[in-house]
ROROFI-964307 format. One record per residue (C-alpha): residue number from 1; residue in one letter; x, y, z. Coordinates in nm, 3 decimals, always signed. Example, Ala and Ser with C-alpha at 12.3 -4.5 7.8 and 13.67 -1.06 7.14 Angstrom:
BEGIN
+------+------+---------+---------+---------+
| resi | resn |      xx |      yy |      zz |
+------+------+---------+---------+---------+
|    1 |    A |  +1.230 |  -0.450 |  +0.780 |
|    2 |    S |  +1.367 |  -0.106 |  +0.714 |
+------+------+---------+---------+---------+
This chain:
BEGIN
+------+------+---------+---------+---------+
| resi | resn |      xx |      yy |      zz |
+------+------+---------+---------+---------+
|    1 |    X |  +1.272 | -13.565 | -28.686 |
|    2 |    X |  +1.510 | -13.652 | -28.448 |
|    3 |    X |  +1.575 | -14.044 | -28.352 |
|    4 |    X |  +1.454 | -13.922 | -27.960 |
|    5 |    X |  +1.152 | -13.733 | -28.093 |
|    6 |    X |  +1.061 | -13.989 | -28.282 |
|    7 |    X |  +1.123 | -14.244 | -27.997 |
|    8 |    X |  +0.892 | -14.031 | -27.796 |
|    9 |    X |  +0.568 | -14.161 | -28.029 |
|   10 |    X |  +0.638 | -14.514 | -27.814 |
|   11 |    X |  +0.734 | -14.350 | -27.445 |
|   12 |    X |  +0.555 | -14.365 | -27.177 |
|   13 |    X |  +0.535 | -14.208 | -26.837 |
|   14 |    X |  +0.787 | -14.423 | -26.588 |
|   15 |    X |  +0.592 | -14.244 | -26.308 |
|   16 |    X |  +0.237 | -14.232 | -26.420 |
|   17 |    X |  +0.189 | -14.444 | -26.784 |
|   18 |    X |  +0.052 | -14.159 | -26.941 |
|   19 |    X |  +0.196 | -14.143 | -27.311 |
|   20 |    X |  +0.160 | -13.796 | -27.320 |
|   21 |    X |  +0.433 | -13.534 | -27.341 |
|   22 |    X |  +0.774 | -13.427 | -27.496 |
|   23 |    X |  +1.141 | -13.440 | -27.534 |
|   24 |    X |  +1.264 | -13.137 | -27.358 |
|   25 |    X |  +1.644 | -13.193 | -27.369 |
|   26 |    X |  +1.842 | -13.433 | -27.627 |
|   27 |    X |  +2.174 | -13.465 | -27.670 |
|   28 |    X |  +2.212 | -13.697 | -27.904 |
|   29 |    X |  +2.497 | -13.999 | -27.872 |
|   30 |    X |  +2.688 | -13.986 | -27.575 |
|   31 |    X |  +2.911 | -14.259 | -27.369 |
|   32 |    X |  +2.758 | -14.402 | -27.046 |
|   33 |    X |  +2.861 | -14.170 | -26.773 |
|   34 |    X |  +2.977 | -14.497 | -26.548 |
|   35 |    X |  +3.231 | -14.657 | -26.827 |
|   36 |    X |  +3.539 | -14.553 | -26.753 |
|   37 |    X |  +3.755 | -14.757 | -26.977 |
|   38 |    X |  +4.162 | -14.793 | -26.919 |
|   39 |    X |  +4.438 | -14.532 | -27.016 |
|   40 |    X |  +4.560 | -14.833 | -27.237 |
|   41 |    X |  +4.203 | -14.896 | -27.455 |
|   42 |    X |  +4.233 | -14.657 | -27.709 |
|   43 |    X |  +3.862 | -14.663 | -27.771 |
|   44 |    X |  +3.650 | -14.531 | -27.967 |
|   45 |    X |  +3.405 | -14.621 | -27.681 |
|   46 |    X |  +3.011 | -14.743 | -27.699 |
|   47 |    X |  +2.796 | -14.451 | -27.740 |
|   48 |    X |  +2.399 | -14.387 | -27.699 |
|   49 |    X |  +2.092 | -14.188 | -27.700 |
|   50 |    X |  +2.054 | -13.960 | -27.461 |
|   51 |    X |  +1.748 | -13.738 | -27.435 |
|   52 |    X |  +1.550 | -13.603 | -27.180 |
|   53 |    X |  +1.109 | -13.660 | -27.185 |
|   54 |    X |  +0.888 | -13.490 | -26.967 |
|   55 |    X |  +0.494 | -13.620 | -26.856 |
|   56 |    X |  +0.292 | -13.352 | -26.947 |
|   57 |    X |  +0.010 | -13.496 | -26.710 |
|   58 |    X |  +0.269 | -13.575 | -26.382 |
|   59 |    X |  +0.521 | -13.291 | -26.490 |
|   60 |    X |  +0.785 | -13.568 | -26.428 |
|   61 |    X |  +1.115 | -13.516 | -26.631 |
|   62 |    X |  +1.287 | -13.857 | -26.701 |
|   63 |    X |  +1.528 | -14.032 | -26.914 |
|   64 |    X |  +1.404 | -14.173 | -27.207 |
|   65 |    X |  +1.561 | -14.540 | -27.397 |
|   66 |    X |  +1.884 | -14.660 | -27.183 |
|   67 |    X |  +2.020 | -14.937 | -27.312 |
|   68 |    X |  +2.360 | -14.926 | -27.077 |
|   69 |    X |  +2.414 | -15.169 | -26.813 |
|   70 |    X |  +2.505 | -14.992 | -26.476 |
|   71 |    X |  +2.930 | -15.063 | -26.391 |
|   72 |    X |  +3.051 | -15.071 | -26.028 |
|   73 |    X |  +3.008 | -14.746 | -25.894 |
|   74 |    X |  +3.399 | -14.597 | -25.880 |
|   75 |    X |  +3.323 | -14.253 | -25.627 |
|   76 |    X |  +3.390 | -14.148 | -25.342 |
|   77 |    X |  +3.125 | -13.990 | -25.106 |
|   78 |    X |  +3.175 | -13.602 | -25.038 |
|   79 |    X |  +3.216 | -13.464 | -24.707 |
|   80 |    X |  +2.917 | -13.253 | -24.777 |
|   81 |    X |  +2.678 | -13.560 | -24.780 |
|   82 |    X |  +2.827 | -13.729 | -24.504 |
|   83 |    X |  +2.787 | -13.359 | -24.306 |
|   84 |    X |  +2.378 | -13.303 | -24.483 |
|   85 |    X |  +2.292 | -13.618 | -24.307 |
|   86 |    X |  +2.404 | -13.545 | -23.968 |
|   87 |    X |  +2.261 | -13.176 | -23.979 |
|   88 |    X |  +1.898 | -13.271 | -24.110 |
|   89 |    X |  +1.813 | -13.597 | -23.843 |
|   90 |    X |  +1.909 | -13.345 | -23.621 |
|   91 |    X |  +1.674 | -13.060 | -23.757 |
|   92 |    X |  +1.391 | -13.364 | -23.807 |
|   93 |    X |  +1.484 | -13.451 | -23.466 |
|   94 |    X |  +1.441 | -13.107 | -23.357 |
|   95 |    X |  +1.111 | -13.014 | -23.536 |
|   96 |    X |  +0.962 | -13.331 | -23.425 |
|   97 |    X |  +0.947 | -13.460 | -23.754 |
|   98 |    X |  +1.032 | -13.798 | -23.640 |
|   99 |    X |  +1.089 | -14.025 | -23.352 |
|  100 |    X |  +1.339 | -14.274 | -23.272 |
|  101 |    X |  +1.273 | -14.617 | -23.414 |
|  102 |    X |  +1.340 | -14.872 | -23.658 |
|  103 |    X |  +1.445 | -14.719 | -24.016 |
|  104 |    X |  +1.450 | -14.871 | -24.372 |
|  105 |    X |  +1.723 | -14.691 | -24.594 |
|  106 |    X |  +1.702 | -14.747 | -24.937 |
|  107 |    X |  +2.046 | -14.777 | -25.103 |
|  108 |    X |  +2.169 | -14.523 | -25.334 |
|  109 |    X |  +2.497 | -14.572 | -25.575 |
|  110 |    X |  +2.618 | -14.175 | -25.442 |
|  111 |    X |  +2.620 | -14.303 | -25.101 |
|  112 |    X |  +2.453 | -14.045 | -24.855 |
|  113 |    X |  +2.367 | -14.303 | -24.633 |
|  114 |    X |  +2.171 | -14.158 | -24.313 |
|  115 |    X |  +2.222 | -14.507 | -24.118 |
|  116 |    X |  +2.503 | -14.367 | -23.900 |
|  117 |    X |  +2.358 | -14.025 | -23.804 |
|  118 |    X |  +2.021 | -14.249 | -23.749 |
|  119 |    X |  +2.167 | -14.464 | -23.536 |
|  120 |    X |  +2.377 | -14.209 | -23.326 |
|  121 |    X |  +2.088 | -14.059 | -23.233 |
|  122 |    X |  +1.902 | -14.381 | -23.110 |
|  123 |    X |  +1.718 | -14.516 | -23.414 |
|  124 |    X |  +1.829 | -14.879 | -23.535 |
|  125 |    X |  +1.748 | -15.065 | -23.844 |
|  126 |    X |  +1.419 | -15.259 | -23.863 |
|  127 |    X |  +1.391 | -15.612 | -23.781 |
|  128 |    X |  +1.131 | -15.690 | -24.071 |
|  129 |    X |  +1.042 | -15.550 | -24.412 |
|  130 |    X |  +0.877 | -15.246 | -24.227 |
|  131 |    X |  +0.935 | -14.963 | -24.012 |
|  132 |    X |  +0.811 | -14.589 | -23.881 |
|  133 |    X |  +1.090 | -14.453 | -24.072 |
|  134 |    X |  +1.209 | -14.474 | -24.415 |
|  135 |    X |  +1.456 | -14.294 | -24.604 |
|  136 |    X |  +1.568 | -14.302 | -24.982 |
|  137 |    X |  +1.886 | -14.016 | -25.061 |
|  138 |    X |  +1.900 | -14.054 | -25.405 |
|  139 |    X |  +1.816 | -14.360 | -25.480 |
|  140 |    X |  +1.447 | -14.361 | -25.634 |
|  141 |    X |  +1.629 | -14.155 | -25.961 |
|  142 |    X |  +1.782 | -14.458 | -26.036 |
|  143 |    X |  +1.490 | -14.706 | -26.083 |
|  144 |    X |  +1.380 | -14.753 | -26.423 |
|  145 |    X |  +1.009 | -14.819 | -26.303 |
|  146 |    X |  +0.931 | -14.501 | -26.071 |
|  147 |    X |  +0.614 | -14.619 | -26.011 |
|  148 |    X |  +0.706 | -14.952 | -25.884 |
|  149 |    X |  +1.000 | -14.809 | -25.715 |
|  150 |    X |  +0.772 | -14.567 | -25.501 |
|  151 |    X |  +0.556 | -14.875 | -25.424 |
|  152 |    X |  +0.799 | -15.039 | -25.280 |
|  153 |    X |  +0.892 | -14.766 | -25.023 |
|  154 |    X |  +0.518 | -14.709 | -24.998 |
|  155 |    X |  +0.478 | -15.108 | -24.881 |
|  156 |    X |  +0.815 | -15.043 | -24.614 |
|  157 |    X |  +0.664 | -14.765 | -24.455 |
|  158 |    X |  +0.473 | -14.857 | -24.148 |
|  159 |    X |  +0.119 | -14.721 | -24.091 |
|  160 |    X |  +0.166 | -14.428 | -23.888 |
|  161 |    X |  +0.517 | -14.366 | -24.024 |
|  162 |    X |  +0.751 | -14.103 | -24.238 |
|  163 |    X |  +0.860 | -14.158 | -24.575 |
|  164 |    X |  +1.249 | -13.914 | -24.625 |
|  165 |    X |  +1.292 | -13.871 | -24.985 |
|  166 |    X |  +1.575 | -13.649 | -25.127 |
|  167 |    X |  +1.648 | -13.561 | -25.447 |
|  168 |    X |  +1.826 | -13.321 | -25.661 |
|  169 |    X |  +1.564 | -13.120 | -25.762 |
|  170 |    X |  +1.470 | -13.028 | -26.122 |
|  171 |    X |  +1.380 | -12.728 | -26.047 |
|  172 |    X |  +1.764 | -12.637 | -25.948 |
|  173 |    X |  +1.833 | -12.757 | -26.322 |
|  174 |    X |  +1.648 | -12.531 | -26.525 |
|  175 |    X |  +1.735 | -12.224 | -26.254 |
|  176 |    X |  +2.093 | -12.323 | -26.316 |
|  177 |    X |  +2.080 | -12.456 | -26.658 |
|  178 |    X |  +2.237 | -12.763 | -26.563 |
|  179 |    X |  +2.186 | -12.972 | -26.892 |
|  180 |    X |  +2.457 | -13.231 | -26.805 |
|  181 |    X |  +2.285 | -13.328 | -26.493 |
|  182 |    X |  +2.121 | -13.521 | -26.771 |
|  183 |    X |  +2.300 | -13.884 | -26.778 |
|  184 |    X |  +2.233 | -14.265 | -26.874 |
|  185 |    X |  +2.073 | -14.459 | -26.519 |
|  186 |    X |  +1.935 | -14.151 | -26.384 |
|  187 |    X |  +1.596 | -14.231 | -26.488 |
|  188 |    X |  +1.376 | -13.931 | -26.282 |
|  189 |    X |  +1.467 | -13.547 | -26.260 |
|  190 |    X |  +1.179 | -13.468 | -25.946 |
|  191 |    X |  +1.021 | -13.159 | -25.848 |
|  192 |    X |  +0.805 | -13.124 | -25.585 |
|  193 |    X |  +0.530 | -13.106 | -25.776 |
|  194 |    X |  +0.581 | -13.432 | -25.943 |
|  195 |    X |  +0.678 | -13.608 | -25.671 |
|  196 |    X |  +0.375 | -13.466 | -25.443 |
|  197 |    X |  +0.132 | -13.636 | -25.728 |
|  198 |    X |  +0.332 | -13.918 | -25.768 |
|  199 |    X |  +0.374 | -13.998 | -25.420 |
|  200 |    X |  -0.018 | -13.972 | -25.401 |
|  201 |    X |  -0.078 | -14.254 | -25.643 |
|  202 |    X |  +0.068 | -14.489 | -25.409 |
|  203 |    X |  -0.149 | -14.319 | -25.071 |
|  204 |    X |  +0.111 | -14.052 | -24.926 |
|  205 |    X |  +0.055 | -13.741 | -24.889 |
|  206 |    X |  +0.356 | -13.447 | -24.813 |
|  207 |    X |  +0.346 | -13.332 | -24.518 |
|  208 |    X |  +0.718 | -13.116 | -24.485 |
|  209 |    X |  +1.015 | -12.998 | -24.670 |
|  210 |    X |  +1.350 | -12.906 | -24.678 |
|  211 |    X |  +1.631 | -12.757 | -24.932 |
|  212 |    X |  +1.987 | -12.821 | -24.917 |
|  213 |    X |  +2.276 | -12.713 | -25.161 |
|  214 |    X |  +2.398 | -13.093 | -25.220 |
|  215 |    X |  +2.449 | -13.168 | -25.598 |
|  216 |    X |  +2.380 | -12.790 | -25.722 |
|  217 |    X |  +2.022 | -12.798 | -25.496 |
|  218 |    X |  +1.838 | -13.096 | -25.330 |
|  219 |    X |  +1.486 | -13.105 | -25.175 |
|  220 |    X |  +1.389 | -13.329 | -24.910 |
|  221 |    X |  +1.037 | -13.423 | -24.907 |
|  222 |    X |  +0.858 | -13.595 | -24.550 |
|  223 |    X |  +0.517 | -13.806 | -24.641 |
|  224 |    X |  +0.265 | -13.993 | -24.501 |
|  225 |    X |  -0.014 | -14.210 | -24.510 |
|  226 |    X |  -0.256 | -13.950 | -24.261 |
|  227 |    X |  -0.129 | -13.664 | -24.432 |
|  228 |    X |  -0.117 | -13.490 | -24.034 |
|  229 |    X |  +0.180 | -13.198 | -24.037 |
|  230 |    X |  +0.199 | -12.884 | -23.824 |
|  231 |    X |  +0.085 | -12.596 | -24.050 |
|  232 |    X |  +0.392 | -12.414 | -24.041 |
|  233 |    X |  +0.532 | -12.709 | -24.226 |
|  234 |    X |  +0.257 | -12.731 | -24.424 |
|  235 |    X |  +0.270 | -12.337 | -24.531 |
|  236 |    X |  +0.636 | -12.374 | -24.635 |
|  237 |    X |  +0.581 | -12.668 | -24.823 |
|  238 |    X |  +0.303 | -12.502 | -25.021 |
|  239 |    X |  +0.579 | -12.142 | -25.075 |
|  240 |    X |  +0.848 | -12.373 | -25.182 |
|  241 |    X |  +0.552 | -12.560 | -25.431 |
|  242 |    X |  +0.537 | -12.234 | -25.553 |
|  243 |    X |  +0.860 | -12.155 | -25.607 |
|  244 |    X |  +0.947 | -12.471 | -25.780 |
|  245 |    X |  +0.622 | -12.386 | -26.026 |
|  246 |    X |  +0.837 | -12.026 | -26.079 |
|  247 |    X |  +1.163 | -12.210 | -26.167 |
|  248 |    X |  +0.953 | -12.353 | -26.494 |
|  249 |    X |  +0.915 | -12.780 | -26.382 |
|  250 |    X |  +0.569 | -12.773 | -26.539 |
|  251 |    X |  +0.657 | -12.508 | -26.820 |
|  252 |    X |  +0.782 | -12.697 | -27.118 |
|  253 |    X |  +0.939 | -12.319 | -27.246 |
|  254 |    X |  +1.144 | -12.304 | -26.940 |
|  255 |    X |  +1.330 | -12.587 | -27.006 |
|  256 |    X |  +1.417 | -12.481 | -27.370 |
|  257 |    X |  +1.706 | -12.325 | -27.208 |
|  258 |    X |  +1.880 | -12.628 | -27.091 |
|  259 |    X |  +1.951 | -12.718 | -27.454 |
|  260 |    X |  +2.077 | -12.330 | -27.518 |
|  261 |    X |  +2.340 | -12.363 | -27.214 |
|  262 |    X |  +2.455 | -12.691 | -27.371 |
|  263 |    X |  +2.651 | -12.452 | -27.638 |
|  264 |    X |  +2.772 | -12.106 | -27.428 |
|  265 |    X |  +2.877 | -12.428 | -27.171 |
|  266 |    X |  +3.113 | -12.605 | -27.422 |
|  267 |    X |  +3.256 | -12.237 | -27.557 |
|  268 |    X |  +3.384 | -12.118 | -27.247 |
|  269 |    X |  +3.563 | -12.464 | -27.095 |
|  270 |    X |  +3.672 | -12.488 | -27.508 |
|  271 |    X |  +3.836 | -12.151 | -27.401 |
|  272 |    X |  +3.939 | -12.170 | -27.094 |
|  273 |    X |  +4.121 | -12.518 | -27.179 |
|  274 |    X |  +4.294 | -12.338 | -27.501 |
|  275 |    X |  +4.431 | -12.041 | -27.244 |
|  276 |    X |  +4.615 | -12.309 | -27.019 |
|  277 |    X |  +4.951 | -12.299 | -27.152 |
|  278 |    X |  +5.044 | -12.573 | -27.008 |
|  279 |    X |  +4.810 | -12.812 | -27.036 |
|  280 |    X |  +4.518 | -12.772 | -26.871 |
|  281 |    X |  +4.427 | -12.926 | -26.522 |
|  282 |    X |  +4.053 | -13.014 | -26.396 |
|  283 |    X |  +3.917 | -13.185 | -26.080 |
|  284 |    X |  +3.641 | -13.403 | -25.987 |
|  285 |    X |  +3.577 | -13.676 | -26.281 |
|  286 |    X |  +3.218 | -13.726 | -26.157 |
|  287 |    X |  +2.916 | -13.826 | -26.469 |
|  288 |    X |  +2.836 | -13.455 | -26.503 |
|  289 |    X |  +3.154 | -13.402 | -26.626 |
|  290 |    X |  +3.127 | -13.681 | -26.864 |
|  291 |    X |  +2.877 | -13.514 | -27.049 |
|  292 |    X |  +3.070 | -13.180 | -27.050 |
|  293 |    X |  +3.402 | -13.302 | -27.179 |
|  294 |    X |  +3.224 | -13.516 | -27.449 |
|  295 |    X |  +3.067 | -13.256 | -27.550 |
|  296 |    X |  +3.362 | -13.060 | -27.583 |
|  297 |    X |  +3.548 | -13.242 | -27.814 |
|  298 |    X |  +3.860 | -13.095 | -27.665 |
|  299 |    X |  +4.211 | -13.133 | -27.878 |
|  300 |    X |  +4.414 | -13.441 | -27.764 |
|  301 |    X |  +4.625 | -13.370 | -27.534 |
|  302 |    X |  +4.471 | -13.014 | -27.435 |
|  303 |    X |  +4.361 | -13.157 | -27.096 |
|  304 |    X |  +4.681 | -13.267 | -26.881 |
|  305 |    X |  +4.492 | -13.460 | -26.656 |
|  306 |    X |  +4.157 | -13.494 | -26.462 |
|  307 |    X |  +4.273 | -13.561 | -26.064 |
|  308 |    X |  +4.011 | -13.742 | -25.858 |
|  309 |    X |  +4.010 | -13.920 | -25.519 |
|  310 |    X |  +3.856 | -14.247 | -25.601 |
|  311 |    X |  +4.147 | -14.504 | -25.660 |
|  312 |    X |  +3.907 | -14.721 | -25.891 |
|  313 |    X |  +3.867 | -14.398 | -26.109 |
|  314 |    X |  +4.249 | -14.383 | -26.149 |
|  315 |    X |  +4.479 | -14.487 | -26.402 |
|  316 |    X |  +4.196 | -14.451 | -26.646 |
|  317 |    X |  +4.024 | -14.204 | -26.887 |
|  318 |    X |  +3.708 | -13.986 | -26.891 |
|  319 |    X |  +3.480 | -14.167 | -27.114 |
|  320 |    X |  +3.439 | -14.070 | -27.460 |
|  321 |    X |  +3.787 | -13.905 | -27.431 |
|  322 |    X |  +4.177 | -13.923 | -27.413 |
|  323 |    X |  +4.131 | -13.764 | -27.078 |
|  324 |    X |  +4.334 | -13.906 | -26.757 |
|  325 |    X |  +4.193 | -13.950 | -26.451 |
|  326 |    X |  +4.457 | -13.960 | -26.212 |
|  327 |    X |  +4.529 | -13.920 | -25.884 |
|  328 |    X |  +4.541 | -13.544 | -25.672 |
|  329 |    X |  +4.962 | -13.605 | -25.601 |
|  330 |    X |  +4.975 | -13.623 | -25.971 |
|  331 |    X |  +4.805 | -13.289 | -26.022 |
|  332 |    X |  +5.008 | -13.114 | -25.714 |
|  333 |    X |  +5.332 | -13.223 | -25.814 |
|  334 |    X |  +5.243 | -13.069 | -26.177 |
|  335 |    X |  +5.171 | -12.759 | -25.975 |
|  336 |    X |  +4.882 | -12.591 | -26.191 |
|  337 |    X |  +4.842 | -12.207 | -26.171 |
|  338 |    X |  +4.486 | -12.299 | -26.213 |
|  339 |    X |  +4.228 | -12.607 | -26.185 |
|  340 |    X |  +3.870 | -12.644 | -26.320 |
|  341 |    X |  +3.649 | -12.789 | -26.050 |
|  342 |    X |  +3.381 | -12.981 | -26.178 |
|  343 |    X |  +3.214 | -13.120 | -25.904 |
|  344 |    X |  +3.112 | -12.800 | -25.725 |
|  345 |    X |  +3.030 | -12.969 | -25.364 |
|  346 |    X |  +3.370 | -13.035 | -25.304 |
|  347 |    X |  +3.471 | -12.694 | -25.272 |
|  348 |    X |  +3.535 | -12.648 | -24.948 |
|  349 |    X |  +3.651 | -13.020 | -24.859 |
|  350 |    X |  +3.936 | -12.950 | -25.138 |
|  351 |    X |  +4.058 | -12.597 | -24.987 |
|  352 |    X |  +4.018 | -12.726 | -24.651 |
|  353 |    X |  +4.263 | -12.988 | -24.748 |
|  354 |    X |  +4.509 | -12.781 | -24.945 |
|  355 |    X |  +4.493 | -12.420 | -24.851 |
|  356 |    X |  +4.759 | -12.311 | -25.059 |
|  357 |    X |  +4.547 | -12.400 | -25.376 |
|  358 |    X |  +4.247 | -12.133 | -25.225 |
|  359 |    X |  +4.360 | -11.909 | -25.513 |
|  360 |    X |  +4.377 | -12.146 | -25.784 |
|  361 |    X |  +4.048 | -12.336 | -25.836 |
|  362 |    X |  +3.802 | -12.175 | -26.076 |
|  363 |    X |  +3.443 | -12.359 | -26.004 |
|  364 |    X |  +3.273 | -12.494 | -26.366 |
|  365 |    X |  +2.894 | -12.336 | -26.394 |
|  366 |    X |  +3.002 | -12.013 | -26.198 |
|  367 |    X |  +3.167 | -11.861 | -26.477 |
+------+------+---------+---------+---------+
């Protein structure tokens, strides 16, 4: 028995209590996906457990034991969030969804703050501890105590106000057998099924939806304390309810397969780094590719460099490997024939900003 399954005797629910369920995904030791040590510290660096439990009573997948302490986030927003919140106040906006008025926006360490696309369209934040309008973009994932942290955004929300939470939704995970979206601080993987229970323990009910492609597939959910929601809303909440129960977020079998991509995953970088001649050349040095390049256990020196445009991420190394982050001139004056993007939402914001590389990026997880 594995030191995670036998961990699991002890867990409990972070959403519900319940002591029931089962380690669905573990990958064993792994550095935190936030320590990004200098080029100069030679290592080896801290590792820990890192396993995946779900509730078999809330269906909530979380993060078992984390015994890291969060560092300074080091990244830089993507244009794609900043754009996501612009286009969906206006679509609430336009739906009637919700009303200009005082907002509460809970803070997230990936940014997506709405507060600017709230206030350009005539909302402003809330003079108290409460308002009609109160947004998290993924920030709940990263309290250890979901229940508490969905109390306290229950207590912020006015009576007769909306409740915007966003997530990346589990459900995207198993349908694109993302097992490094699995990483130390992210303590919740939602679906809309757990959340819609969850968010009924502390007296909101969902009310509307909506998907977006952020961060491989993200699901905003609209709640309430009356529950009250035209039905059109209400009928596409209950198909994409549905369609979240098809992807497997309550089927314990489905997610068997997250642990199965973990290998195929590791074999194809492994040999797609080994046919770069010249040292190979990735992009994007976000925590899912933490977990990907530890994983990999890649030769030293096999990777020439992992550009990214967060100066605080430069100048020093992926953790867990002898991998350089450095910065994007670095990577264009090498001139690769070909880069490995690993942070898939910057696609287009990368070959708006250097067309003549449109040929030459090959997107990890579409291979």
């Amino acid at each position: 028995m594995s030191t995670a399954e036998s961990a699991s005797d002890a867990h409990r629910c972070r959403g519900c209590r319940s002591p029931h369920g089962e380690v669905v995904l573990d990958l064993g030791e792994q550095p935190a996906a936030d320590h990004f040590p200098p080029t100069s510290d030679p290592g080896p660096d801290p590792r820990h457990p890192l396993a995946m439990w779900w509730c078999a009573d809330c269906g909530l997948a979380q993060l078992m034991a984390d015994a890291t302490v969060a560092e300074e986030p080091r990244a830089i927003e993507p244009r794609a969030a900043v754009l996501q919140a612009h286009e969906a106040v206006a679509d609430l906006l336009g739906a009637g969804l919700i009303e200009p008025g005082e907002f509460v926006e809970f803070a997230s360490p990936h940014g997506g703050s709405w507060a600017d696309a709230l206030v350009e369209r005539g909302f402003r934040p809330a003079s108290g501890s409460q308002a009609s309008v109160v947004i998290d973009v993924y920030g709940l994932m990263h309290d250890r105590d979901q229940a508490a942290g969905l109390r306290a955004r229950a207590d912020a929300l006015a009576d007769d106000g909306v409740l915007l939470l966003q997530f990346p939704t589990y459900a995207a995970t198993l349908r694109r057998r993302e097992w490094n979206a699995l990483r130390h601080g992210h303590f919740a993987y939602h679906s809309v099924p757990a959340a819609r229970r969850l968010l009924a323990d502390v007296g909101l009910s969902v009310v509307a939806a909506r998907s977006y492609p952020l961060y491989s597939g993200s699901v905003l959910l609209l709640a309430s304390r009356s529950g009250a929601g035209p039905a059109h809303e209400a009928a596409a909440l209950e198909d994409l309810h549905r369609a979240e129960l098809a992807a497997g977020v309550l089927d314990v079998s489905a997610m068997a397969t997250l642990g199965a991509a973990l290998e195929s995953d590791v074999c194809w970088l492994r040999n797609w780094v080994a046919d770069q001649p010249d040292g190979a050349w990735l992009y994007g040095a976000g925590s899912r590719a933490v977990a990907v390049l530890a994983a990999a256990d890649l030769p030293p020196g096999a990777v020439a460099g992992i550009a990214d445009g967060a100066p605080a991420k430069q100048g020093r190394r992926m953790p867990g490997t002898d991998i350089p982050v450095v910065s994007p001139e670095a990577m264009l004056a090498d001139d690769p024939t070909s880069i490995l993007l690993m942070l898939p939402d910057l696609s287009d914001e990368l070959r708006d900003a250097w067309p003549a590389l449109a040929d030459r990026w090959v997107v990890y997880g579409r291979h």
